[in-house]
VOPAGU-2260 file (C-alpha; in pm, 1 decimal, decimal comma):
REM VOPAGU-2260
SITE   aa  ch    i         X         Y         Z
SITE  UNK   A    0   -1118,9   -2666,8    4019,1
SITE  UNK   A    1    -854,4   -2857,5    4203,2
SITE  UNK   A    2    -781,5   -3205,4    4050,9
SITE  UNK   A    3    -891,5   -3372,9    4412,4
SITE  UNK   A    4   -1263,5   -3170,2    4405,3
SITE  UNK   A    5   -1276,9   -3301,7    4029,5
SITE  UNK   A    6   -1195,3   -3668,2    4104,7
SITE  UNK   A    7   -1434,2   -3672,7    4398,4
SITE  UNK   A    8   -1681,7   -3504,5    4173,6
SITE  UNK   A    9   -1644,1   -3837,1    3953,1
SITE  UNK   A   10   -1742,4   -4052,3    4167,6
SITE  UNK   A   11   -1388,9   -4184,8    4224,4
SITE  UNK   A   12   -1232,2   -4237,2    3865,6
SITE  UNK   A   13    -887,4   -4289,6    3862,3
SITE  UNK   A   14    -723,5   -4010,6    3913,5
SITE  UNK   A   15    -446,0   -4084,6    3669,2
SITE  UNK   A   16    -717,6   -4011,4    3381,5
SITE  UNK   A   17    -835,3   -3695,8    3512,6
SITE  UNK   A   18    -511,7   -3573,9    3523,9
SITE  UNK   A   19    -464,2   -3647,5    3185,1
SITE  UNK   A   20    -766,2   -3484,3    3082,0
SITE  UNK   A   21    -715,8   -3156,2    3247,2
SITE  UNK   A   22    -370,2   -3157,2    3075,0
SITE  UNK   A   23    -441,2   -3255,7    2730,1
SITE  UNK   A   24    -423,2   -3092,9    2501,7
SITE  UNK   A   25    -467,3   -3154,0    2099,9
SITE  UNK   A   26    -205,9   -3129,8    1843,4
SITE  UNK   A   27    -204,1   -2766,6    1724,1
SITE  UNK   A   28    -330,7   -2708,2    1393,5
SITE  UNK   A   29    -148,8   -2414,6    1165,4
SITE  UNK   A   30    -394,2   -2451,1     830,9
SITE  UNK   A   31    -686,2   -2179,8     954,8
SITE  UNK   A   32    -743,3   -1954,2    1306,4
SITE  UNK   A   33   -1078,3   -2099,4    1346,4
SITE  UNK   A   34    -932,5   -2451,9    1270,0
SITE  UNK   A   35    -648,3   -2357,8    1567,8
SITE  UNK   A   36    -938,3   -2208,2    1818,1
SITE  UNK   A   37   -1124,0   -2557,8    1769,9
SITE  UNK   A   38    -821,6   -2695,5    1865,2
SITE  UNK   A   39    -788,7   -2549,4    2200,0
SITE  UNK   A   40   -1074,0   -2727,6    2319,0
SITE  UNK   A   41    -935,7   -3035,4    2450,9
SITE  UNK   A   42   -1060,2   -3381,3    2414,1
SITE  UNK   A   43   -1039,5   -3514,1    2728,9
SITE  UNK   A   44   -1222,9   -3154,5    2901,7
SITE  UNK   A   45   -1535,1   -3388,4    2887,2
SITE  UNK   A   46   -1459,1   -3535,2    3220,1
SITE  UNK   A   47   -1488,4   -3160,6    3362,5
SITE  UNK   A   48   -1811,6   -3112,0    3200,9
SITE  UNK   A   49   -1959,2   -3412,7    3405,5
SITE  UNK   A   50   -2067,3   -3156,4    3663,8
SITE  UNK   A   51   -2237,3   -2950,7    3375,0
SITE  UNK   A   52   -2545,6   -3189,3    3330,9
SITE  UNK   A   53   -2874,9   -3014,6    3245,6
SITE  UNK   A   54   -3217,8   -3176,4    3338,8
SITE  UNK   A   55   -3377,2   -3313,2    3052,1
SITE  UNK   A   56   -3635,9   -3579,4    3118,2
SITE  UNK   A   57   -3967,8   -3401,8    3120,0
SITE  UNK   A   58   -4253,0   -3449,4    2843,7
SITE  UNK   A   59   -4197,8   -3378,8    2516,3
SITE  UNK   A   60   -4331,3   -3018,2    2347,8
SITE  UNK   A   61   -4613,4   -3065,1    2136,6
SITE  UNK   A   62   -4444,1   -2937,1    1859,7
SITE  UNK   A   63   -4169,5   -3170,4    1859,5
SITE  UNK   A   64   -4219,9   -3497,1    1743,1
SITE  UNK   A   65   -4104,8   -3823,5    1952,1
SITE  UNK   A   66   -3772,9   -3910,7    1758,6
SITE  UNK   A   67   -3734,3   -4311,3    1686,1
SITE  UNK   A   68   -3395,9   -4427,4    1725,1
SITE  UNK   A   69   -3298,6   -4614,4    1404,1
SITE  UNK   A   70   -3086,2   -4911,8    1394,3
SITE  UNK   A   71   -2775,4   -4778,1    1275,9
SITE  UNK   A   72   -2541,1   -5040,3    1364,3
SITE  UNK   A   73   -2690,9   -5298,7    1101,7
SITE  UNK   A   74   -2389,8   -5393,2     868,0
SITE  UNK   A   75   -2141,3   -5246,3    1000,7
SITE  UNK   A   76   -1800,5   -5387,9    1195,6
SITE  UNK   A   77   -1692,9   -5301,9    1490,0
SITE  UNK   A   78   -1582,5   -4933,9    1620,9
SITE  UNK   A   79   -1269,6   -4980,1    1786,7
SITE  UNK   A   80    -954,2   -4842,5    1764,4
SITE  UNK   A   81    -585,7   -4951,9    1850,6
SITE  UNK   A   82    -388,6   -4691,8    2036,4
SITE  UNK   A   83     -67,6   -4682,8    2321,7
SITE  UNK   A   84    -291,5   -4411,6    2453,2
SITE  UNK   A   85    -590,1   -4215,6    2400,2
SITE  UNK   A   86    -425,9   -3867,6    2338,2
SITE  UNK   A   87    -310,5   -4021,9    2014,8
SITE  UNK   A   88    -695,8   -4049,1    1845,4
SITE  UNK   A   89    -726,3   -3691,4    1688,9
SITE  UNK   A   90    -947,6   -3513,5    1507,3
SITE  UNK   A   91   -1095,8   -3133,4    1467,6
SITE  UNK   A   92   -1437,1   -3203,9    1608,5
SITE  UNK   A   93   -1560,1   -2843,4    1705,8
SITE  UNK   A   94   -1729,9   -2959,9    1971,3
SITE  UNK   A   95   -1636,4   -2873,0    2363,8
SITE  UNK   A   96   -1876,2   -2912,4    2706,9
SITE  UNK   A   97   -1744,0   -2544,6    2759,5
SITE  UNK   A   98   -1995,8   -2415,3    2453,0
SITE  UNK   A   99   -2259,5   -2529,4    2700,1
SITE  UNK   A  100   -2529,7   -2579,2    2432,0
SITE  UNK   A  101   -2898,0   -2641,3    2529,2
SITE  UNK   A  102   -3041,4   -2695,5    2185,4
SITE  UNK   A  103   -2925,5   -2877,8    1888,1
SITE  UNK   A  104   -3130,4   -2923,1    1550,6
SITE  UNK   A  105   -3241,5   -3318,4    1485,1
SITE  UNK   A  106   -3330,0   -3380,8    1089,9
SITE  UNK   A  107   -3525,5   -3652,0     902,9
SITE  UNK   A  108   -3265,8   -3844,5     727,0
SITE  UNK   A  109   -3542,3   -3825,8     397,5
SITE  UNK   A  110   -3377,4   -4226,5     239,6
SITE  UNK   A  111   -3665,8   -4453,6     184,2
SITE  UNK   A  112   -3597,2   -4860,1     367,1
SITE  UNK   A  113   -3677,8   -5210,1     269,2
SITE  UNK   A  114   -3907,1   -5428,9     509,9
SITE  UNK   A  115   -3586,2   -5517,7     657,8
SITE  UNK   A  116   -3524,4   -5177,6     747,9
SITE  UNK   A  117   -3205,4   -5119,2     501,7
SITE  UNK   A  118   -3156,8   -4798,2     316,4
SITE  UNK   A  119   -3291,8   -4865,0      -9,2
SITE  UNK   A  120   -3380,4   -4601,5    -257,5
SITE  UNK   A  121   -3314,7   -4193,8    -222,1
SITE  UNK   A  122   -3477,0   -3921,5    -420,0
SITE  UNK   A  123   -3360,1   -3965,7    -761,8
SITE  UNK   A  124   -3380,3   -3589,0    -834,6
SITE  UNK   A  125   -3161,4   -3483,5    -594,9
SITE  UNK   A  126   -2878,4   -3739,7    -674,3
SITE  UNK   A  127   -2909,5   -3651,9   -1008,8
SITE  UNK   A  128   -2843,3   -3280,1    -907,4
SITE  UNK   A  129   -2619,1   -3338,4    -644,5
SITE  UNK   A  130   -2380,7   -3585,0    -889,4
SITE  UNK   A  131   -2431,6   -3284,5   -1159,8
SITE  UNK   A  132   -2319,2   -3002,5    -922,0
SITE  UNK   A  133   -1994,9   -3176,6    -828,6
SITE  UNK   A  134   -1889,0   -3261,6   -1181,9
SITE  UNK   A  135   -1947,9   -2924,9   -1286,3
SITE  UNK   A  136   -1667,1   -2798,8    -996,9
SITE  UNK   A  137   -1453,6   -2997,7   -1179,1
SITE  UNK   A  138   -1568,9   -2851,8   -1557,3
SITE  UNK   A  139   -1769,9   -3083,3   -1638,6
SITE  UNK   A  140   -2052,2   -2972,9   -1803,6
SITE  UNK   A  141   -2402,9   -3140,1   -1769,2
SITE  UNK   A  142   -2407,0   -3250,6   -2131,5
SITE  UNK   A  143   -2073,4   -3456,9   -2130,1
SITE  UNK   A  144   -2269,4   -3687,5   -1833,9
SITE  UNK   A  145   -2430,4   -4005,9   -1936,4
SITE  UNK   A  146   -2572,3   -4071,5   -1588,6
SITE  UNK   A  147   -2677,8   -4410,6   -1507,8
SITE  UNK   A  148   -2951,7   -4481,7   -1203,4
SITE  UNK   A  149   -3101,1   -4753,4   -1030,2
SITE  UNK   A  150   -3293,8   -4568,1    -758,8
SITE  UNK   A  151   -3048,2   -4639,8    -490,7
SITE  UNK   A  152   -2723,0   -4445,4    -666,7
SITE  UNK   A  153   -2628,5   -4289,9    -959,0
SITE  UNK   A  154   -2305,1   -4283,3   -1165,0
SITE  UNK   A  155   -2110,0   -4143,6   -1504,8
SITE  UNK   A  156   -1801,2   -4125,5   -1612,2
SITE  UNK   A  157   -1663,8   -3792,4   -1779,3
SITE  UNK   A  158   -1287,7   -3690,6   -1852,0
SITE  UNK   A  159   -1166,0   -3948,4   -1688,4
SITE  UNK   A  160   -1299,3   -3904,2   -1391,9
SITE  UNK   A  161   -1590,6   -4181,5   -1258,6
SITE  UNK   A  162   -1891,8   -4002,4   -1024,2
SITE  UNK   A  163   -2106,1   -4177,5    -817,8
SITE  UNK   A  164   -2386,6   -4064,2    -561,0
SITE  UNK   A  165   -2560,4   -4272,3    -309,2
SITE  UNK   A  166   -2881,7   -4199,8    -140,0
SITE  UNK   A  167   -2777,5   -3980,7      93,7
SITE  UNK   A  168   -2636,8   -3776,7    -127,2
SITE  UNK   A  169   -2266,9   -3890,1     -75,3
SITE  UNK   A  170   -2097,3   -3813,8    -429,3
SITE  UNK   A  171   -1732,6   -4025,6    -478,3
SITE  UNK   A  172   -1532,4   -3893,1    -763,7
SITE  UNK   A  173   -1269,0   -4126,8    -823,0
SITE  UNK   A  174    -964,9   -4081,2   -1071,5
SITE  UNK   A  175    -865,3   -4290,8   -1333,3
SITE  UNK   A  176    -516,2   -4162,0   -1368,5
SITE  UNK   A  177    -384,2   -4090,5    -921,0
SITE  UNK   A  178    -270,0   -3764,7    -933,6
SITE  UNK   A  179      92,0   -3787,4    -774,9
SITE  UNK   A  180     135,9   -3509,5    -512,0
SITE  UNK   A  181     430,8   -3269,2    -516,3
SITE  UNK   A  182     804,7   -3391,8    -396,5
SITE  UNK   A  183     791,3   -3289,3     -41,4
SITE  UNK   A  184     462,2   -3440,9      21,4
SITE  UNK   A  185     376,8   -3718,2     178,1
SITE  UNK   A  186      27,5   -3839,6     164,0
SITE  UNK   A  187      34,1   -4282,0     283,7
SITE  UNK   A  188    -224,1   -4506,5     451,4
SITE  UNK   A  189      39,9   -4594,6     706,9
SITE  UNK   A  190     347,9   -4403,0     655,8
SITE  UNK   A  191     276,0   -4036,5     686,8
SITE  UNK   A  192     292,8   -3866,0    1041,6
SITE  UNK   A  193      23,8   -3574,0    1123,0
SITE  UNK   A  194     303,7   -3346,7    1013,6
SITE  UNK   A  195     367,0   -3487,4     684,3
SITE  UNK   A  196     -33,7   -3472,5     703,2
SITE  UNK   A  197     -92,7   -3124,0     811,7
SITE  UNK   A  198     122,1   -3003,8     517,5
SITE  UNK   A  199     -49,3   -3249,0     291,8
SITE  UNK   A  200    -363,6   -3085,2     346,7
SITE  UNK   A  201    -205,7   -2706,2     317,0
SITE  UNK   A  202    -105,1   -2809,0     -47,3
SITE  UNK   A  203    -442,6   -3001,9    -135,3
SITE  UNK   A  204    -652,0   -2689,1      10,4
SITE  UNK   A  205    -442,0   -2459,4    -218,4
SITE  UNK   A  206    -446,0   -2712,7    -536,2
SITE  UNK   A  207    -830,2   -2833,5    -481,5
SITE  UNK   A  208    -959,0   -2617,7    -245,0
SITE  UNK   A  209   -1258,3   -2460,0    -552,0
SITE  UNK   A  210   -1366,6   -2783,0    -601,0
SITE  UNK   A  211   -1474,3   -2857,4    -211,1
SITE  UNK   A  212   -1784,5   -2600,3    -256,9
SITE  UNK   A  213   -1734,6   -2432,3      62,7
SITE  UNK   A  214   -1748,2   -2096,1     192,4
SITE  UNK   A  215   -1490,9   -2176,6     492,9
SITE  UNK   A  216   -1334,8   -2487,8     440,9
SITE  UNK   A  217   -1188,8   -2554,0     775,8
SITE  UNK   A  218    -908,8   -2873,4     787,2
SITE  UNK   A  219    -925,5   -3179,6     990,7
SITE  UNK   A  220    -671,2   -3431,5    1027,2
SITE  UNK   A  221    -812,6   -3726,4    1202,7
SITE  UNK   A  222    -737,6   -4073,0    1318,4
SITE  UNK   A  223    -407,5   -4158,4    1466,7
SITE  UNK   A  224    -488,3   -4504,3    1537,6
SITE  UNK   A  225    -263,7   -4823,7    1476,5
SITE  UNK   A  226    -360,7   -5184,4    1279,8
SITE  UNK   A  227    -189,2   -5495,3    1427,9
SITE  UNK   A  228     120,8   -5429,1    1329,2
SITE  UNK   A  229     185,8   -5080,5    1466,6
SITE  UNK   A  230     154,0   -4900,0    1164,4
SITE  UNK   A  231     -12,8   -4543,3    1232,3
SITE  UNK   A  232    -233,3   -4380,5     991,2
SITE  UNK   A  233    -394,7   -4046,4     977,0
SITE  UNK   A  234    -690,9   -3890,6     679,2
SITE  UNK   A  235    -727,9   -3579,9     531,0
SITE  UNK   A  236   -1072,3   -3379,4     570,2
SITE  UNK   A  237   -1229,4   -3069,9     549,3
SITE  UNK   A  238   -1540,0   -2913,2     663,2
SITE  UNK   A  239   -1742,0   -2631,1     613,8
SITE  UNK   A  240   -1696,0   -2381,8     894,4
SITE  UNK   A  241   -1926,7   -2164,5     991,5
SITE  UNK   A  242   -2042,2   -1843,0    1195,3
SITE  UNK   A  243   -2132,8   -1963,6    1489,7
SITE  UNK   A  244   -2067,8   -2293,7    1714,2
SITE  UNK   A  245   -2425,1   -2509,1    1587,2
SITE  UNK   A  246   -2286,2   -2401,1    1267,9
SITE  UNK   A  247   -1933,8   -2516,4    1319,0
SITE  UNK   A  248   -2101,9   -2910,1    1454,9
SITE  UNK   A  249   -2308,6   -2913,3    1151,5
SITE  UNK   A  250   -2076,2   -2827,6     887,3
SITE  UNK   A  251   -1842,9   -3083,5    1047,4
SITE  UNK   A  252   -2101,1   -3351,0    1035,3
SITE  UNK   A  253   -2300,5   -3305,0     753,6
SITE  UNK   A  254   -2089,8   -3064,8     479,2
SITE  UNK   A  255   -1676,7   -3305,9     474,6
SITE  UNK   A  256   -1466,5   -3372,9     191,7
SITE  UNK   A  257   -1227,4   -3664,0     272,4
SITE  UNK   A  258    -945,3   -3731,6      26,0
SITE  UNK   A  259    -781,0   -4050,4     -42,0
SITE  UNK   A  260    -464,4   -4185,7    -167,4
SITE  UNK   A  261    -311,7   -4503,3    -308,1
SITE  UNK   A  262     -34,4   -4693,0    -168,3
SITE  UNK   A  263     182,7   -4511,0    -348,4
SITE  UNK   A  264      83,2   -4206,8    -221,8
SITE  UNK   A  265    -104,6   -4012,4    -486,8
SITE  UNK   A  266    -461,5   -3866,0    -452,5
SITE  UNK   A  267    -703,5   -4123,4    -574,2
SITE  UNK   A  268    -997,1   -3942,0    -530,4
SITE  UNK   A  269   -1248,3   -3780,1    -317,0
SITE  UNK   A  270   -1568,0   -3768,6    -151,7
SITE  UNK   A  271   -1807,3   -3548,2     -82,8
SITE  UNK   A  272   -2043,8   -3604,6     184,9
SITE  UNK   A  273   -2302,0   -3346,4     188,2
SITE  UNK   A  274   -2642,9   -3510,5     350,8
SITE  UNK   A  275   -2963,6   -3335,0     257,1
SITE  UNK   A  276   -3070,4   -3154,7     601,6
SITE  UNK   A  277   -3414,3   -3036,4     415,8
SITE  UNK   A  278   -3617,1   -3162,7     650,7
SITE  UNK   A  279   -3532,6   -3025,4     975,4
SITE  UNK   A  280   -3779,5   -3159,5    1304,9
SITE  UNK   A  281   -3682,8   -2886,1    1521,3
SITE  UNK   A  282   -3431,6   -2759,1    1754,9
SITE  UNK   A  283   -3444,4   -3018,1    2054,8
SITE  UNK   A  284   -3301,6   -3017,5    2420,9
SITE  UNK   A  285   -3030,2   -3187,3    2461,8
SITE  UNK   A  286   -2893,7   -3336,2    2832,8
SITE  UNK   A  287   -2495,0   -3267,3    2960,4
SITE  UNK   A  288   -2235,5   -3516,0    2947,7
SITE  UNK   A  289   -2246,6   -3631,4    3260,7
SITE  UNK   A  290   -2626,8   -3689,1    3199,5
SITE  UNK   A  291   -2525,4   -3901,4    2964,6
SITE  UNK   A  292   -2269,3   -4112,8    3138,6
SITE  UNK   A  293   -2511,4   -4197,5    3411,1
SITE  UNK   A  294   -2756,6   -4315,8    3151,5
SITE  UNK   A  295   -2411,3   -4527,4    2953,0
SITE  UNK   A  296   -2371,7   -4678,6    3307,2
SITE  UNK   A  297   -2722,8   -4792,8    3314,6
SITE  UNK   A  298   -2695,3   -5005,5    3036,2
SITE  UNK   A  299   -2904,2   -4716,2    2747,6
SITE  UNK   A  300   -2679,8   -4715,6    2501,8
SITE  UNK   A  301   -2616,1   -4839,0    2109,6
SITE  UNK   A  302   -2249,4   -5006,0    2016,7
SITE  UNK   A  303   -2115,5   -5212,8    1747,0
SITE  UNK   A  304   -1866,1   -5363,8    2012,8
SITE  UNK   A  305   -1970,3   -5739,7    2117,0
SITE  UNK   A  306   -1829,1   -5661,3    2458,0
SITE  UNK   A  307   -2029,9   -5532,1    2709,2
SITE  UNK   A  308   -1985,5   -5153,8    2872,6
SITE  UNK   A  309   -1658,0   -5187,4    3094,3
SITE  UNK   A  310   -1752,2   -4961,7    3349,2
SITE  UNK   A  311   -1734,3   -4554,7    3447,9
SITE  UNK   A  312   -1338,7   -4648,2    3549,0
SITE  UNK   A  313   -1320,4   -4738,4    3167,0
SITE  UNK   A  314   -1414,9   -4391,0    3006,4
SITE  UNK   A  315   -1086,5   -4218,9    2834,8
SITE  UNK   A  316   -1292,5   -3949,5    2636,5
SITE  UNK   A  317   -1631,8   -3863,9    2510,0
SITE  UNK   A  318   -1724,8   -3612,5    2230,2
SITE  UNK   A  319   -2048,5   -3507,2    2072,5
SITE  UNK   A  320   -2093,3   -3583,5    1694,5
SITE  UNK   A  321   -2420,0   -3638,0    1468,5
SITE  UNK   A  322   -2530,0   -4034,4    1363,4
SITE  UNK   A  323   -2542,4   -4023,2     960,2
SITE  UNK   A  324   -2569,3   -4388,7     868,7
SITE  UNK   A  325   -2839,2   -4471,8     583,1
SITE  UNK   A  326   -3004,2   -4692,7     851,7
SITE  UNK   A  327   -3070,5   -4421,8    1091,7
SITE  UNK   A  328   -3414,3   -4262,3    1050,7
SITE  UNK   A  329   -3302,0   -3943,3    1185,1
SITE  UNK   A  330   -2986,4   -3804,1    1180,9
SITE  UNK   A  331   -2954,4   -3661,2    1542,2
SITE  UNK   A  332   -2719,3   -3573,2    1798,2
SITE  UNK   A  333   -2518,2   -3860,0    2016,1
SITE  UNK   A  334   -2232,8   -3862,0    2284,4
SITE  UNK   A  335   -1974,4   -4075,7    2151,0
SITE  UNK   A  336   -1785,4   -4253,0    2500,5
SITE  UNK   A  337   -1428,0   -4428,0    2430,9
SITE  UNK   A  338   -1415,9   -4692,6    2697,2
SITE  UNK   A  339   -1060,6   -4896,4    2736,6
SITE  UNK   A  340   -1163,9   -5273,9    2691,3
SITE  UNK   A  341    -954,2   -5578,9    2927,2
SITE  UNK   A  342    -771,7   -5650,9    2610,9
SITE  UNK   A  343    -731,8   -5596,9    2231,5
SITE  UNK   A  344    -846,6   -5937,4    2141,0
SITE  UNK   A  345    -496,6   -5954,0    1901,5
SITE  UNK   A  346    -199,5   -6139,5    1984,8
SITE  UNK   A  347     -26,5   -5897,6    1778,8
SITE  UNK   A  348    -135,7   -5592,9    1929,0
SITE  UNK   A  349     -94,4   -5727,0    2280,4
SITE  UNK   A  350     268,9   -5793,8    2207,6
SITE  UNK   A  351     337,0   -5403,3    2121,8
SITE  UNK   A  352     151,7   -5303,3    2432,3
SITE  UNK   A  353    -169,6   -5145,8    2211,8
SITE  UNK   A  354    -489,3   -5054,3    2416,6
SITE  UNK   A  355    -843,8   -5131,0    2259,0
SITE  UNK   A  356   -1090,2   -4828,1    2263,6
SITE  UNK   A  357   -1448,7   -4893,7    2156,7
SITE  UNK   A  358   -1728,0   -4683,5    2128,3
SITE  UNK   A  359   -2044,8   -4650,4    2312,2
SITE  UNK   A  360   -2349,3   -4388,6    2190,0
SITE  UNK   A  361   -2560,8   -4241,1    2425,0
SITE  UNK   A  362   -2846,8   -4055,9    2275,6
SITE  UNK   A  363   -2785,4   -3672,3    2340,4
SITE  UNK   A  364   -3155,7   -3575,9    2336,1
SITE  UNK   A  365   -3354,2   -3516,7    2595,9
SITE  UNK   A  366   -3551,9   -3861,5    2696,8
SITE  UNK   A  367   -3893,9   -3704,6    2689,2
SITE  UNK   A  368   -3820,9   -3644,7    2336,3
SITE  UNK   A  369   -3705,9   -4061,5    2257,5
SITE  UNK   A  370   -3990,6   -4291,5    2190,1
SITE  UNK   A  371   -3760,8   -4528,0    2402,8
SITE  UNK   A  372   -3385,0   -4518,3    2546,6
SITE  UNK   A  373   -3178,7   -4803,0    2327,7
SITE  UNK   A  374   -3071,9   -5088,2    2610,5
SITE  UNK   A  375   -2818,6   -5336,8    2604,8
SITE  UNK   A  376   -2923,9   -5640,6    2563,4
SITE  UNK   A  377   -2617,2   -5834,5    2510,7
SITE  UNK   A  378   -2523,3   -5785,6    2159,5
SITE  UNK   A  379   -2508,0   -5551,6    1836,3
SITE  UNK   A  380   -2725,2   -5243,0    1936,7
């Protein structure tokens, strides 16, 4: 398609960022193949996959159940992210329009809430498992753990070595001596680049790689964004790859091990989010992007930003990804739209020139299967 049918196809949007999006590309990633083909998918291809919207509005199937959209924004800050330009946010979301999915599996999130809606208390047998299992990747055995729970999380300390689980079955295992990493590696907050990052993770998926319980752990280097004062940061992930692409979205959603470092740069620990997908609702239609960003101009949407939608002309990039926060009643399928906001609210970052991104969900399921689209209202969604 010729960048001029494209842009008209849009609706007008400038064609500056359409450009950009047919020629971006993401960094290239050298840890795994299947890590490089995800990689190949670019980012910004979402604005071709406007044009690839599937009807999805009709009446729910009987055998799915209406899906209540939780309030997952409760307690948190705000989503934004400082950038020169949108290219620079990374990350190995397997995700592209071109797998043209029409189905994607939507799971009770199983936590048990407060009146007030909070995440509360999680099944006590399964944290107790779950922190169990992960000690024992490290050797510890079930017998050294004096595990400690109050319904809402569990914890012990073994080997020094302290193991907590939440309710959603998030385990932490954080070291009490940092383990420094090897000279040549550089592993910062603010000071590493993606290639001091991307080797980081070759030596941590060599050195730890047993204790991430995966069958294909598959890397991802995200972030790329900037605080105030310019400083760039980047994490280190992994995910569990799988055989297909609903596999690949799920095991980067729901199966990630994110390490972390100290200022000085050693690993401080790790954590191991693994949610409990037991109880799966179905496999439910889901609409196209550009579905979606008719619906994002109308107002449906959920955001932490206190700033309302900008407009279509603001859209940089939109992915697909899964909502886990305890507060969401289901974890289920979302677009994710990065819209360029007037300003960054910082003196600071308006002085280096920094653009503000912020985030905008759009439900990804079919509205016949919502008991109600989520609607701006002027506020935190």
């Amino acid at each position: 398609m010729e960048l001029k049918d494209l842009h008209e196809a849009l609706g007008g949007l400038d064609a500056k960022y359409v450009e950009e999006a047919l020629n971006y590309k993401r960094r290239r990633r050298r840890l795994l193949p299947a890590a490089a083909t995800a990689a190949a998918c670019a980012a910004l291809a979402i604005f071709a996959a406007w044009l690839l919207a599937r009807p999805g509005s009709g009446e729910a199937a009987p055998s799915l159940p209406l899906l209540e959209l939780g309030d997952g924004f409760s307690g948190m800050g705000y989503e934004g992210y400082l950038a020169y330009d949108i290219s620079e946010l990374v990350s190995a979301n397997p995700w592209s329009p071109e797998l043209g999915l029409e189905t994607l599996p939507v799971f009770k999130s199983g936590v048990s809430r407060d009146a007030y809606g909070r995440p509360a208390r999680g099944d006590e047998a399964k944290m107790r498992a779950r922190l169990i299992e992960t000690a024992r990747r490290f050797g510890i055995q079930e017998d050294e753990l004096n595990i400690v729970s109050d319904g809402g999380s569990a914890s012990a300390k073994a080997r020094g070595i302290s193991f907590s689980v939440d309710c959603q079955l998030t385990v932490w295992a954080d070291f009490e001596t940092p383990a420094p990493l090897p000279e040549g590696y550089s592993f910062t907050h603010r000071s590493s680049t993606y290639a001091d990052c991307e080797a980081a993770a070759e030596y941590l998926l060599a050195e730890y790689g047993e204790l991430l319980g995966m069958d294909e752990p598959r890397a991802d280097i995200y972030g790329g964004d900037y605080n105030i004062y310019g400083e760039q940061g980047y994490g280190i992930a992994f995910y569990d790859g799988g055989e297909g692409p609903v596999e690949d979205i799920l095991g980067f959603n729901f199966s990630r091990a994110v390490f972390y470092c100290n200022d000085a740069g050693e690993l401080s620990g790790i954590r191991f989010y693994n949610y409990d997908l037991s109880q799966k609702l179905g496999d439910y239609p889901i609409i196209g992007p550009g579905e979606a960003l008719e619906l994002l101009c109308g107002g449906r949407y959920i955001t932490s930003s206190p700033c309302e939608f900008p407009g279509r002309d603001s859209v940089r990039r939109a992915e697909l990804i899964y909502r886990t926060s305890g507060w969401d009643e289901n974890y289920m399928p979302y677009y994710r739209f990065y819209a360029e906001l007037p300003d960054t609210g910082n003196a600071e970052a308006e002085a280096l020139g920094l653009r503000n991104y912020a985030a905008y969900y759009v439900p990804a399921v079919a509205e016949g299967y919502l008991d109600a689209l989520p609607l701006w209202e002027g506020g935190f969604n």
